[in-house]
C-alpha positions as CSV (number, residue, x, y, z in Angstrom):
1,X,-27.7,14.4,34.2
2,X,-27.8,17.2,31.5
3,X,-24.7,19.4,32.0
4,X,-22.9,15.4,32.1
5,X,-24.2,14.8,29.2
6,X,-23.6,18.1,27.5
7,X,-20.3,17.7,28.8
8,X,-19.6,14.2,26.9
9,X,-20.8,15.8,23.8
10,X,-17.8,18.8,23.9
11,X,-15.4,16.4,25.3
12,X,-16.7,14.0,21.9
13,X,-16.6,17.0,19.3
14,X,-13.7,18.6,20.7
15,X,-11.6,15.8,20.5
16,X,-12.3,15.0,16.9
17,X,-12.0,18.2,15.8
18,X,-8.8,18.2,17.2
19,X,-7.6,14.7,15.9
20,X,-8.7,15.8,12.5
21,X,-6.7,19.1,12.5
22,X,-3.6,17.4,14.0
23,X,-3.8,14.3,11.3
24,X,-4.3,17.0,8.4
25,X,-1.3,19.1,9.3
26,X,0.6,15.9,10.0
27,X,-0.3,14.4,6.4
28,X,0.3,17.8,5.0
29,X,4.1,18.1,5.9
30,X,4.6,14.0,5.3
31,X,2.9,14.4,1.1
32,X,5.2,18.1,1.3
33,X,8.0,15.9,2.3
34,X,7.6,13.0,0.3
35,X,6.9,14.9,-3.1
36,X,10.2,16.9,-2.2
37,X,12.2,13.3,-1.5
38,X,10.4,11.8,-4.7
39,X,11.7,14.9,-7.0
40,X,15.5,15.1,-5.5
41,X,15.6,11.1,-6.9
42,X,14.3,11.2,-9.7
43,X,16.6,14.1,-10.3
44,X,19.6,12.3,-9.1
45,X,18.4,8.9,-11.8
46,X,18.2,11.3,-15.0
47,X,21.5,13.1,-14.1
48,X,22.9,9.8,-13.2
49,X,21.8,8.1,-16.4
50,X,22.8,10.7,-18.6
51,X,26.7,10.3,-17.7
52,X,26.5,6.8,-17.8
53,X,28.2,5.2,-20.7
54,X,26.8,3.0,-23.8
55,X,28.0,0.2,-22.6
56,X,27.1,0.1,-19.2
57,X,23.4,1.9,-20.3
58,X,20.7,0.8,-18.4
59,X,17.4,-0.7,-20.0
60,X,14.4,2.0,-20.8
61,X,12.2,-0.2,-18.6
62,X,14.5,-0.4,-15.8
63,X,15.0,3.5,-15.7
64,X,11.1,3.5,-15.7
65,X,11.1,1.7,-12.9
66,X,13.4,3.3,-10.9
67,X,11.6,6.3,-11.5
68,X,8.2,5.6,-10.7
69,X,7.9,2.4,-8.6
70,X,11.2,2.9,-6.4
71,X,11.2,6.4,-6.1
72,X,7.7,6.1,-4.8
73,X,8.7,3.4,-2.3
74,X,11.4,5.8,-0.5
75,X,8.6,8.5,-0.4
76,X,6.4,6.2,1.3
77,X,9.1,5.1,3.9
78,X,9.3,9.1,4.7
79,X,5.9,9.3,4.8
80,X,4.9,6.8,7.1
81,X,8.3,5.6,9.0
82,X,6.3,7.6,12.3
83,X,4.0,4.6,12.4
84,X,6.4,2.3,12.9
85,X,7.0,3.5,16.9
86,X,3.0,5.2,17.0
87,X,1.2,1.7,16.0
88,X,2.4,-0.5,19.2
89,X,1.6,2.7,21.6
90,X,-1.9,2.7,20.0
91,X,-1.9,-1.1,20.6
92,X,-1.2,-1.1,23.9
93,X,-3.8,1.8,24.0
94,X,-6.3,-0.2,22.4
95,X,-5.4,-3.6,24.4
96,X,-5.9,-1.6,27.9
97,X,-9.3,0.3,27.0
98,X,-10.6,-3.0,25.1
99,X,-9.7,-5.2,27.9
100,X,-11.0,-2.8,30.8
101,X,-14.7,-3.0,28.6
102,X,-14.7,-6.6,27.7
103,X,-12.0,-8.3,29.8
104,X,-8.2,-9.2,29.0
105,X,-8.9,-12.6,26.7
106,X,-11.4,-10.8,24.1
107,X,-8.9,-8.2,24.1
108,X,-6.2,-10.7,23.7
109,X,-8.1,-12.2,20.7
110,X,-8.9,-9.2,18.8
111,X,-5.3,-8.4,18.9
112,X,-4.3,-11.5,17.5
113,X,-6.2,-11.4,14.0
114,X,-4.0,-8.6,12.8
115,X,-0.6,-11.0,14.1
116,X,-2.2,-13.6,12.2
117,X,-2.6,-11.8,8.8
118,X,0.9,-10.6,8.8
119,X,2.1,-14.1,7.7
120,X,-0.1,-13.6,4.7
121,X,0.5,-10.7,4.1
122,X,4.2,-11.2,4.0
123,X,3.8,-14.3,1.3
124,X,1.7,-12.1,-0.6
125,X,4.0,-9.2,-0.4
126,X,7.3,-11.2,-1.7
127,X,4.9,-13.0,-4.6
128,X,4.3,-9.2,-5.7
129,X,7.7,-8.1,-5.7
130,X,8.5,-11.4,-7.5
131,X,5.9,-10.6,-9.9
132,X,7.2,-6.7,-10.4
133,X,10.4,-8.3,-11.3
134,X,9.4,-10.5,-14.3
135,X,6.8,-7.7,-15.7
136,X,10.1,-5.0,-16.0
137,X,12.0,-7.2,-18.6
138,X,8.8,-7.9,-20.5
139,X,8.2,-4.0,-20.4
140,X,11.8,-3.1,-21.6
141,X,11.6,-5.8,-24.4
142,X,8.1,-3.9,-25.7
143,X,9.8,-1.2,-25.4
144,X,12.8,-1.9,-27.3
145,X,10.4,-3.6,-30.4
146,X,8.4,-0.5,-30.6
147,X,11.3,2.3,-30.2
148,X,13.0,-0.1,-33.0
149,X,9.6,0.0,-35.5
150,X,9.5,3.8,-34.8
151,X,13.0,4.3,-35.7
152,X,12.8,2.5,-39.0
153,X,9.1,3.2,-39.9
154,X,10.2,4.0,-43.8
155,X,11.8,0.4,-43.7
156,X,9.0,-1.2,-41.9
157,X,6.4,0.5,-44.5
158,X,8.4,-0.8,-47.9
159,X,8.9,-4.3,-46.8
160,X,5.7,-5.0,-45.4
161,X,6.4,-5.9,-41.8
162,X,4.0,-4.3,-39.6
163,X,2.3,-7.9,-39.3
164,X,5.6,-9.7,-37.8
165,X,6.3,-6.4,-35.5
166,X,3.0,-6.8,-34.1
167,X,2.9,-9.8,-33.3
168,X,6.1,-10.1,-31.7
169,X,4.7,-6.4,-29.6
170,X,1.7,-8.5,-29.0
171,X,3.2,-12.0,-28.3
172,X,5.4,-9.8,-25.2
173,X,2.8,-7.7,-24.5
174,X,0.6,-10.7,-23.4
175,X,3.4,-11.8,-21.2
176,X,3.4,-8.2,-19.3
177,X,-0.2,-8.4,-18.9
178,X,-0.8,-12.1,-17.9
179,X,2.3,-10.9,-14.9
180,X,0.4,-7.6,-14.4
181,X,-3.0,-9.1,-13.8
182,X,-1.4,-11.8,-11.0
183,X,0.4,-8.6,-9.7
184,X,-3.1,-6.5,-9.5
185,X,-4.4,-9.4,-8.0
186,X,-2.1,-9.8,-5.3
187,X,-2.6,-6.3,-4.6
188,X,-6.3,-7.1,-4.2
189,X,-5.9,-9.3,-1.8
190,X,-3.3,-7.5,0.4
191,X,-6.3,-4.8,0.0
192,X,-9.2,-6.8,1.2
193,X,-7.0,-8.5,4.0
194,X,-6.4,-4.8,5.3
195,X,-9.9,-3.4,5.0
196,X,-11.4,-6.6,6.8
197,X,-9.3,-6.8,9.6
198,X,-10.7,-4.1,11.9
199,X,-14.5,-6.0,11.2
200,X,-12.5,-9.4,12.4
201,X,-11.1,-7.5,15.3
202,X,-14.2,-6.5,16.4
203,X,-16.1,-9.7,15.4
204,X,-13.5,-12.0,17.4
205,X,-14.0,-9.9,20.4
206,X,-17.6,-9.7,20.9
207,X,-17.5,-13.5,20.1
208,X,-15.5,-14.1,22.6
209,X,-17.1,-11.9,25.4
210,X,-20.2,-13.4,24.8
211,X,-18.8,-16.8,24.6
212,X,-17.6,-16.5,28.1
213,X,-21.0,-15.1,29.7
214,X,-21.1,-11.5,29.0
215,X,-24.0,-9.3,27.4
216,X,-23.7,-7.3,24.6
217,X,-24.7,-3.5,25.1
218,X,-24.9,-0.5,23.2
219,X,-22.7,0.8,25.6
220,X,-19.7,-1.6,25.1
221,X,-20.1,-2.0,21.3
222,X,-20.0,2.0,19.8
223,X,-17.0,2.6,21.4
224,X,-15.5,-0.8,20.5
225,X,-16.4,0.6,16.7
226,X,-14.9,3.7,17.4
């Protein structure tokens, strides 16, 4: 029937129109939010180290951190703490429609991959916060060498030691990177584990429905894709 079909195609570009206005004003106030957040701490840090005494100073590198790995962190707890009650609705959105198509044990199935990545995900998590740990004393230790060269450059110059410096810079240097590349590779897989597990989702439940008797159709997989 054309006016049913006609009708699918509003219902189809309404509703993404709709979704994409309604996730783009969302997004909007959550980046307004969390640059707003982001800037009120690292406003708090500088004040806070600036009245702290020489004795209790913290470490360049550790300031650093705070001010660009932690602050971040917070920001992203502002910006997506609403997932943390919207993702099992959508579940249990997803489980319903997805079993209604294909049945309640392909459902089931699909449901589990992303249950099963989480204690992966978790053991690569703490080896990258592990990781971030060793790299920010190998960071404030190149930073310390270099502020110290750059403070007594004259000195340096007349005795000849630009050699020695650099190799020490170097010798820590390689530490912070040899760190830094396990840490970017960690992050690589936490990556690829997130970007494949909607294809395993869908892959585990067409498996399934077809493993117990049913035909694939055009019908069933778009909006199992969608």
């Amino acid at each position: 029937d054309l006016k049913w079909v006609l009708f699918c195609v509003f219902m189809v570009v309404f509703g993404n129109l709709a979704t994409s206005m309604g996730l783009q004003n969302y997004w909007w106030h959550c980046c307004g939010t969390q640059s707003h957040v982001q800037m009120a701490l690292m406003g708090i840090i500088y004040r806070k180290s600036m009245r702290v005494s020489s004795s209790t100073k913290k470490a360049c590198g550790e300031i650093l951190n705070l001010l660009a790995n932690d602050t971040k962190k917070i920001g992203d707890v502002v910006k997506f703490a609403h997932f943390l009650w919207a993702t099992p609705i959508l579940m249990l959105i997803v489980v319903f429609v997805v079993g209604f198509m294909f049945g309640p044990i392909p459902a089931l199935s699909g449901i589990a991959v992303p249950l099963l990545m989480l204690p992966i995900l978790n053991i690569v998590t703490k080896k990258m916060n592990s990781l971030r740990k060793k790299i920010i004393p190998h960071t404030d230790k190149r930073v310390k060498i270099s502020t110290e060269v750059f403070s007594a450059i004259k000195t340096v110059k007349l005795y000849v030691l630009e050699n020695i410096y650099a190799y020490k810079t170097q010798k820590v240097r390689d530490k912070e990177l040899s760190d830094l590349q396990k840490f970017l590779i960690c992050k690589t897989v936490v990556d690829m584990l997130n970007y494949s597990t909607v294809p395993l989702m869908v892959l585990c439940t067409i498996s399934l429905y077809i493993l117990y008797g049913g035909t694939v159709e055009i019908t069933l997989v778009f909006p199992l894709l969608a």
